[in-house]
C-alpha positions in Angstrom: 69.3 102.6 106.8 71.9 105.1 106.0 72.3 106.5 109.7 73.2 102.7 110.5 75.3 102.0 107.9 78.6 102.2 109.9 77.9 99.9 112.7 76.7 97.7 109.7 80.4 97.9 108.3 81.7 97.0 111.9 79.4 94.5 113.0 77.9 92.4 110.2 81.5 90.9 109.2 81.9 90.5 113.2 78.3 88.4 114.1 79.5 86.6 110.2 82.9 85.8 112.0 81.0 84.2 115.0 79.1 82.1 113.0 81.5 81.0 110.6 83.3 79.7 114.4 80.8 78.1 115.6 80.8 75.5 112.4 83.1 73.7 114.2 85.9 71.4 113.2 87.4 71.0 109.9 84.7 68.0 109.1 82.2 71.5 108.5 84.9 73.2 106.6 82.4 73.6 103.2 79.8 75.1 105.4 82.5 77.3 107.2 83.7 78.5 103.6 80.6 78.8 102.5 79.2 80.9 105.5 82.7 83.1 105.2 82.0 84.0 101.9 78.7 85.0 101.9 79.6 87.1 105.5 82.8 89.2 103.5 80.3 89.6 100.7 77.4 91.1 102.4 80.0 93.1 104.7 81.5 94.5 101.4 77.9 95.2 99.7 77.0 97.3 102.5 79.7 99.8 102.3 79.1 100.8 98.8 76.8 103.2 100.0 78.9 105.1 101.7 80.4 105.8 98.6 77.4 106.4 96.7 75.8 108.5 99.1 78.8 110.2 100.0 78.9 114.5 99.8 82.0 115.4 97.6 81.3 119.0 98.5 81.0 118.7 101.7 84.4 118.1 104.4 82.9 117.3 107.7 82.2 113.6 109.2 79.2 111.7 107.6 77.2 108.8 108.0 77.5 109.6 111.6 76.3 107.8 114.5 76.0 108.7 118.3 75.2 106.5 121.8 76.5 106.8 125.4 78.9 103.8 126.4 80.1 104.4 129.5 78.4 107.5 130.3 80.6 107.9 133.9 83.5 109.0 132.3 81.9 110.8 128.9 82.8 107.5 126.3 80.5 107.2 123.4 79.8 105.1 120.8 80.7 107.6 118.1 80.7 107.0 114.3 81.8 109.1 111.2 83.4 109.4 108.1 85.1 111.6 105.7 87.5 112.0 102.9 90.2 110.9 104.9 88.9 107.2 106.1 85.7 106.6 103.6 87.9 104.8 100.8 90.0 102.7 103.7 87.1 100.7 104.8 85.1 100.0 101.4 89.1 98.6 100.8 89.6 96.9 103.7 85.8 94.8 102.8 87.1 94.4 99.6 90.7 93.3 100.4 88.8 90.5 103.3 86.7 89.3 100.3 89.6 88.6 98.7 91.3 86.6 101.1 88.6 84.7 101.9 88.8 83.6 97.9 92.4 82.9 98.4 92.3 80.6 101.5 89.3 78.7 99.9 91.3 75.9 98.8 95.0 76.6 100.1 94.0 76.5 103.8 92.4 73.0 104.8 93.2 73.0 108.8 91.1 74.9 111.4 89.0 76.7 108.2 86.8 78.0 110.4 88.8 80.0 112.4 90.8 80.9 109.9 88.0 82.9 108.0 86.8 83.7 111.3 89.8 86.0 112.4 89.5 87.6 109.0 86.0 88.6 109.4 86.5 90.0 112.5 89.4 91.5 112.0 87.7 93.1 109.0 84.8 94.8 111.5 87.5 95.8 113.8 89.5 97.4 111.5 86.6 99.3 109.9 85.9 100.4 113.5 89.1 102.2 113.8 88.8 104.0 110.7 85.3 105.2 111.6 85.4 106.0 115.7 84.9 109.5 116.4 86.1 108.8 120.2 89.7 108.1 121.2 88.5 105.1 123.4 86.6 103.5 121.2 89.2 104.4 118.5 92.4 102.6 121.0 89.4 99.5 121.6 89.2 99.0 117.9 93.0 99.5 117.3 94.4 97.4 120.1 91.6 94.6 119.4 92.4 93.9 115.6 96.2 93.0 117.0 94.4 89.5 118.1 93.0 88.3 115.2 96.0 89.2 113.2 98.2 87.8 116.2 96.6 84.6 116.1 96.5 84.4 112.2 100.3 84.5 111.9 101.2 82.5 114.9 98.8 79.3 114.0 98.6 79.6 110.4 101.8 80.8 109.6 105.6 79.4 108.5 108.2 77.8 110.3 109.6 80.2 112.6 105.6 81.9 113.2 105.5 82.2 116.7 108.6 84.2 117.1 107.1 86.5 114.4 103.5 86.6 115.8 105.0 87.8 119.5 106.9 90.3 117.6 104.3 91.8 116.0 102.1 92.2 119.0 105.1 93.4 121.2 105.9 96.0 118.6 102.7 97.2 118.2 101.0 97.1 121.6 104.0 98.7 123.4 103.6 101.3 120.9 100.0 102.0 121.4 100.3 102.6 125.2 101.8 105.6 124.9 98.5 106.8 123.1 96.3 105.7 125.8 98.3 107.9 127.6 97.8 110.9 124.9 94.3 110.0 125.3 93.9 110.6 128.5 96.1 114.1 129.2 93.9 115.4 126.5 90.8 114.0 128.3 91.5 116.3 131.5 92.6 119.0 129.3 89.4 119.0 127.6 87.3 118.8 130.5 86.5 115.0 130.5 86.0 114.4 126.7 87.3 112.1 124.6 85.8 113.5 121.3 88.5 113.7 118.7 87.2 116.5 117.6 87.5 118.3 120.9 90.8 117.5 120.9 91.5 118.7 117.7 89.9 122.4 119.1 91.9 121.9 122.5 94.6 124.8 122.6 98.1 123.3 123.9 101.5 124.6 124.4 104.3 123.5 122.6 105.9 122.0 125.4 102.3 119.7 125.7 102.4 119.2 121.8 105.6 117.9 121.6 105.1 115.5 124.3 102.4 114.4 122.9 103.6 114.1 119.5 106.3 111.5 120.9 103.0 109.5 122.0 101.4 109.5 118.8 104.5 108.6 116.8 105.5 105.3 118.3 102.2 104.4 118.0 101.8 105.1 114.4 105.1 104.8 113.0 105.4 101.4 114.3 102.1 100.4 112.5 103.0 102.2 109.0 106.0 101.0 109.5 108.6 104.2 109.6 112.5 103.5 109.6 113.9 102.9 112.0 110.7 100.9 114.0 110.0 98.7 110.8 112.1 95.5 111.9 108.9 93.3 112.8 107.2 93.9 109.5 109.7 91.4 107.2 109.5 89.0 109.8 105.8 88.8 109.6 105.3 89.2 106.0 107.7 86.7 105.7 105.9 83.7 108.4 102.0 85.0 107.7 99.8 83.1 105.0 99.3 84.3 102.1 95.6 85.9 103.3 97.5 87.3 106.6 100.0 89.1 104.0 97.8 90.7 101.8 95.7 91.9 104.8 98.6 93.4 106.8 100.4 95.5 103.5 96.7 96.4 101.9 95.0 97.4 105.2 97.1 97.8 108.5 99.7 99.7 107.9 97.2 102.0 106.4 96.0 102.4 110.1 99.1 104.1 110.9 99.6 106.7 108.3 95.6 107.2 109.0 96.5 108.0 112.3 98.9 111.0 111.3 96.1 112.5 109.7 93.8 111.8 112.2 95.5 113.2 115.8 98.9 114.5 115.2 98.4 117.3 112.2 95.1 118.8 113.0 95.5 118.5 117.3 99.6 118.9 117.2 99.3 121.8 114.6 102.6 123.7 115.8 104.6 120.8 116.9 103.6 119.0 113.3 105.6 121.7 111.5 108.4 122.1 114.2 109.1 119.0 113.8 108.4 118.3 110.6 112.0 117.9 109.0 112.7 115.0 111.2 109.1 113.0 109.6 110.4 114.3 106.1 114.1 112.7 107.1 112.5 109.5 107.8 110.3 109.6 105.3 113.4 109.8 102.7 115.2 107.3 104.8 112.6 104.6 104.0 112.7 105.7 100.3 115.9 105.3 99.5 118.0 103.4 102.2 115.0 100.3 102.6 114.6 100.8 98.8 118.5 99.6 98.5 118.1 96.9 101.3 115.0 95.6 99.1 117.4 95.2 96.3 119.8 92.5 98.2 116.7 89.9 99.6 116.4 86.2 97.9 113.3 86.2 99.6 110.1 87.0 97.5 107.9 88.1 100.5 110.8 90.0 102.2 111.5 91.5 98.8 108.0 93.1 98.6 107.9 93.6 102.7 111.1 95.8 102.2 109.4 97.2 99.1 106.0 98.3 101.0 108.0 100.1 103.7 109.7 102.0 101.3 106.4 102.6 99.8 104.8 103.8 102.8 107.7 106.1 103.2 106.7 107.9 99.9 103.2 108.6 102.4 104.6 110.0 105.0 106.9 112.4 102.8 103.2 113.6 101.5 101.8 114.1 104.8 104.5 116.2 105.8 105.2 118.5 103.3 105.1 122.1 104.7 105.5 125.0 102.6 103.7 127.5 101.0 104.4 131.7 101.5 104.9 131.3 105.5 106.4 127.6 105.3 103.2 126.5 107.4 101.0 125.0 104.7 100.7 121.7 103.7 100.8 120.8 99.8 97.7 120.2 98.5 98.7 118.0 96.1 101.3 116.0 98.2 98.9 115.1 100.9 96.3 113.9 98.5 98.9 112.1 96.2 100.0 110.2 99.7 96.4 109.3 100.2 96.3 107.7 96.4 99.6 106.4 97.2 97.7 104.5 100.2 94.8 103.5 98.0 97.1 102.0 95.5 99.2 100.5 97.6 96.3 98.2 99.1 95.9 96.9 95.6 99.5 96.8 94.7 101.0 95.1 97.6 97.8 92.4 98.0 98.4 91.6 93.8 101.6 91.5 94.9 101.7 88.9 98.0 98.8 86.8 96.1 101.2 86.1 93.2 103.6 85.1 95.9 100.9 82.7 97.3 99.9 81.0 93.8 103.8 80.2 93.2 104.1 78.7 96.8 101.0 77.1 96.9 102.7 74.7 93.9 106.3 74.5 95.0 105.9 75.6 98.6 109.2 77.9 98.4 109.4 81.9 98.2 113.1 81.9 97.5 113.8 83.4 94.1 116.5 81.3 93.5 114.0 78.2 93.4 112.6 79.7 90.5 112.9 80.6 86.7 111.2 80.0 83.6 108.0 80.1 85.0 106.6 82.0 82.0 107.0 78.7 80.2 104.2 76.9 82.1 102.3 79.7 83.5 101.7 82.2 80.7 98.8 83.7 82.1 99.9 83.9 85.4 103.4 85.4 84.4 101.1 88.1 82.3 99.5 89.4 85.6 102.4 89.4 87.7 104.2 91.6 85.0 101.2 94.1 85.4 101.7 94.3 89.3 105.3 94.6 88.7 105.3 97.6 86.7 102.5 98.8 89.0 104.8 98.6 91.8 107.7 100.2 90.1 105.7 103.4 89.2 103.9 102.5 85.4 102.4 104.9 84.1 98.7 104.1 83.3 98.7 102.0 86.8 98.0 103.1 90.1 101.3 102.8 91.7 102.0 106.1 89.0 99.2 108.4 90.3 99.8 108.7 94.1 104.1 109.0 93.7 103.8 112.0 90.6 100.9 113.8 92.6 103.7 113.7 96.3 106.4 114.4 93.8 104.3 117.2 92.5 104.1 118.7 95.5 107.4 118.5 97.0 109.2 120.1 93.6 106.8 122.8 95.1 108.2 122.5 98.4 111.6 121.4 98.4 113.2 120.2 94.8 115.7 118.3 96.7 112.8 116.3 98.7 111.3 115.8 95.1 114.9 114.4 94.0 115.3 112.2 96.8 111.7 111.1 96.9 112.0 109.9 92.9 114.5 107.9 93.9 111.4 105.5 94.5 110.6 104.9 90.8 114.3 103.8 90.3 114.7 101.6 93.3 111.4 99.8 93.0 112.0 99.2 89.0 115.1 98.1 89.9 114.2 95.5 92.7 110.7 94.6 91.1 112.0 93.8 88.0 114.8 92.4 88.8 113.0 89.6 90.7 110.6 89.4 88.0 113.4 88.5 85.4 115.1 85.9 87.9 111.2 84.2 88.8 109.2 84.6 85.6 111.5 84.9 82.8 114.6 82.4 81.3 114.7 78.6 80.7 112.8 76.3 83.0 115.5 76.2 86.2 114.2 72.8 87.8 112.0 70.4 88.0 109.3 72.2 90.2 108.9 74.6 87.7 108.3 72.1 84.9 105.6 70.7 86.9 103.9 74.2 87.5 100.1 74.4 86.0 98.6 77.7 85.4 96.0 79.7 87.3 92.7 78.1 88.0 89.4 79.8 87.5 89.4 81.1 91.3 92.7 82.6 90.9 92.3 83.9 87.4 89.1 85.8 89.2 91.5 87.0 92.1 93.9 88.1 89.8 91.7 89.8 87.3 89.6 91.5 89.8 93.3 93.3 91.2 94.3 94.2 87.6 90.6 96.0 87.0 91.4 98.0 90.3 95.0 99.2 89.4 94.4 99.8 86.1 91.3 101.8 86.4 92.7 103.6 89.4 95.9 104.4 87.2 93.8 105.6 83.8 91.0 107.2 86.0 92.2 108.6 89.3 89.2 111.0 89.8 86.5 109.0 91.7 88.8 108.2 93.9 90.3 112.1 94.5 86.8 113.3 94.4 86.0 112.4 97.3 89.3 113.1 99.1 89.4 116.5 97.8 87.7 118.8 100.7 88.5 116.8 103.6 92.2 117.1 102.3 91.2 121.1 102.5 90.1 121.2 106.0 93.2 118.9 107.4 95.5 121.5 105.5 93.3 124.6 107.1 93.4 122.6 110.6 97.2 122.3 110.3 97.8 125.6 109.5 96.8 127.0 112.4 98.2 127.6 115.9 97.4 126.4 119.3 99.6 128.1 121.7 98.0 129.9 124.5 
């Protein structure tokens, strides 16, 4: 069972999608729920292992799995994980059992296609993190834009279809380039599209620099990286609640993977050529999107603004040369960005969920709508102050682990990166809180908010569930770093080296 345990991952929450679609109309919606639930359950259930039976000691891919495709031009059906991608898909199965718990009630039109694109969305997603082949790494990559395409555009807000096509544009056009990568690197090779021959494939700078163009639209677009981040409030902002948590917890987590992935260990030299202008953007998101974050009357744009800033602390991490010859990466800033990722998924879907539960009852996400809601919703209001301080950097909570272990290693760097890179802790206090106070706390504003009924039991179990997972992350880091550790070695090893011939 354990050689099979990827395509498991991938495929079980795909076939679970298919049936959940063929329920039918929303007269089967209890069966569709039903069927959803018991699909993201069982799809989560069977990644566990891959903790469990993962080698801490060992770096190299695991769990793998190897079949022709299309033999003709050398494309196989090629599985693996490591350090680097493990943890993303035993979150991304967690983060789809979520949502599937969060639409149960909220969503009450087309249900079964709704859970539908989430399940298969899940599989496809889990696909990306685990190809070993660039092909069936761009199949996997390109296909979850659909699900998530169609998830904003039908379920989503008023202006939805203008934010669906935006999304797709943004993140397709980027992703052509790749194929492009993909294939220069498949003649180079000698007709394989192995990552891991390209990552032994010795280039010129002239070639690696190129290339490194590719790969960063592609990536930055999906993490998202200043100044390519415009579609990401816009989608936050129209998706449901489910589509939210799913595109801050999971996909932009494709993108940062995707820096780890191809550009650092196959673009070794043009990496740290160019690495000042990913450590520039990097700060850019920290601090400038940080201040924009600070201005929004928008809860969903709020914490959009606020996960882009957050996902510039990653990319700071990832890039953080130094050492005696200045062509090391930091140990502890690469793994810190990984946390940071980790955390993040937890953070930002608590985060969007809390949204959700408010709109669900007064169906508005302007903060000026709100106040007082600690008077009706105690428990509620107790949560959301434990994801806000999460998101501002608590210590104790995840969101504190992954931003001191980068800020760790850029003092060792650069102390000016470190001071700029704080900068973080004091924007995302500032724009957290601030909205907390204006929502949670004061006299009851209106009377929406006098109406407002605490969590149910579902919630209260959605809610909980998040708070275990950033406060055990936060006061035990370790199983989570484990694990990380020697993959984080071999990237640093692979990105230290050269590939000029």
């Amino acid at each position: 069972m354990t050689s099979n345990l990827l395509s498991l991952a991938i495929w079980l929450p795909i076939v679970a999608g298919l049936i959940v679609l063929a329920t039918g109309g929303d007269k089967n919606a209890p069966a569709a729920r039903w069927l959803a639930l018991a699909g993201a359950l069982v799809s989560f259930l069977v990644t566990i292992p891959l903790y469990t039976g993962f080698d801490t000691f060992h770096g190299g891919m695991q769990f793998v799995e190897l079949t022709p495709w299309v033999e003709s031009f050398n494309i196989n059906y090629h599985l693996g994980v490591d350090g680097l991608s493990m943890l993303f898909i035993i979150l991304n199965s967690f983060t789809t059992l979520l949502v599937v718990l969060a639409g149960w009630q909220v969503i009450d039109k087309r249900v079964a296609q709704y859970m539908a694109a989430f399940l298969i969305m899940s599989g496809l997603i889990n696909g990306a993190f685990a190809a070993m082949d660039a092909i069936l790494f761009y199949a996997f990559f390109e296909a979850m834009l659909i699900p998530m395409y169609l998830i904003i555009g039908v379920w989503g807000g008023a202006n939805r279809v203008y934010a669906s096509v935006k999304f797709f544009l943004y993140t397709l056009m980027g992703s052509l380039l790749t194929l492009v990568a993909f294939i220069y690197l498949y003649y180079q090779s000698g007709g394989s599209f192995e990552i891991a021959a390209f990552q032994r494939l010795p280039l010129t700078m002239g070639a690696q620099t190129l290339l490194l163009i590719a790969f960063f639209f592609a990536f930055a677009v999906k993490v998202p990286m200043w100044p390519v981040h415009t579609w990401l409030p816009d989608a936050h902002v129209e998706a449901p609640t489910g589509g939210s948590m799913v595109l801050a917890a999971i996909t932009l987590k494709l993108g940062a993977y995707g820096f780890l992935r191809f550009v650092l260990p196959i673009l070794p030299d043009a990496s740290r050529e160019y690495a000042w202008i990913m450590v520039t953007l990097s700060l850019i998101a920290v601090v400038y999107i940080g201040m924009v974050a600070l201005v929004q009357t928008d809860m969903k744009k709020l914490i959009a603004y606020s996960s882009i800033s957050h996902m510039g602390f990653v990319t700071l991490g990832f890039f953080m040369f130094g050492g005696v010859s200045g062509n090391q990466l930091n140990s502890w800033a690469v793994e810190g960005a990984l946390v940071q990722m980790i955390s993040h998924g937890f953070i930002s879907a608590a985060m969007f969920f809390c949204v959700g539960v408010m709109y669900d009852r007064v169906h508005s996400r302007k903060i000026a709508d709100y106040g007082g809601v600690a008077n009706k919703m105690p428990i509620f209001a107790s949560f959301m102050m434990l994801f806000a301080m999460a998101n501002s950097g608590l210590p104790a909570t995840s969101g504190f682990v992954g931003e001191f272990m980068v800020i760790l290693g850029a003092v060792q760097v650069n102390f000016w990166y470190a001071v700029a890179g704080a900068t973080t802790l004091i924007f995302g206090a500032a724009y957290t809180l601030w909205m907390y106070k204006r929502v949670i706390f004061g006299e009851v504003a209106n009377d929406n908010v006098a109406e407002l009924k605490d969590v149910n039991k579902r919630e209260f179990f959605i809610l909980a569930i998040l708070a275990i997972a950033v406060l055990g992350m936060g006061l035990y880091p370790a199983p989570f770093t484990e694990v990380m550790h020697q993959s984080v070695n071999d990237l640093i090893w692979q990105a230290s080296q050269t590939k000029l011939n």
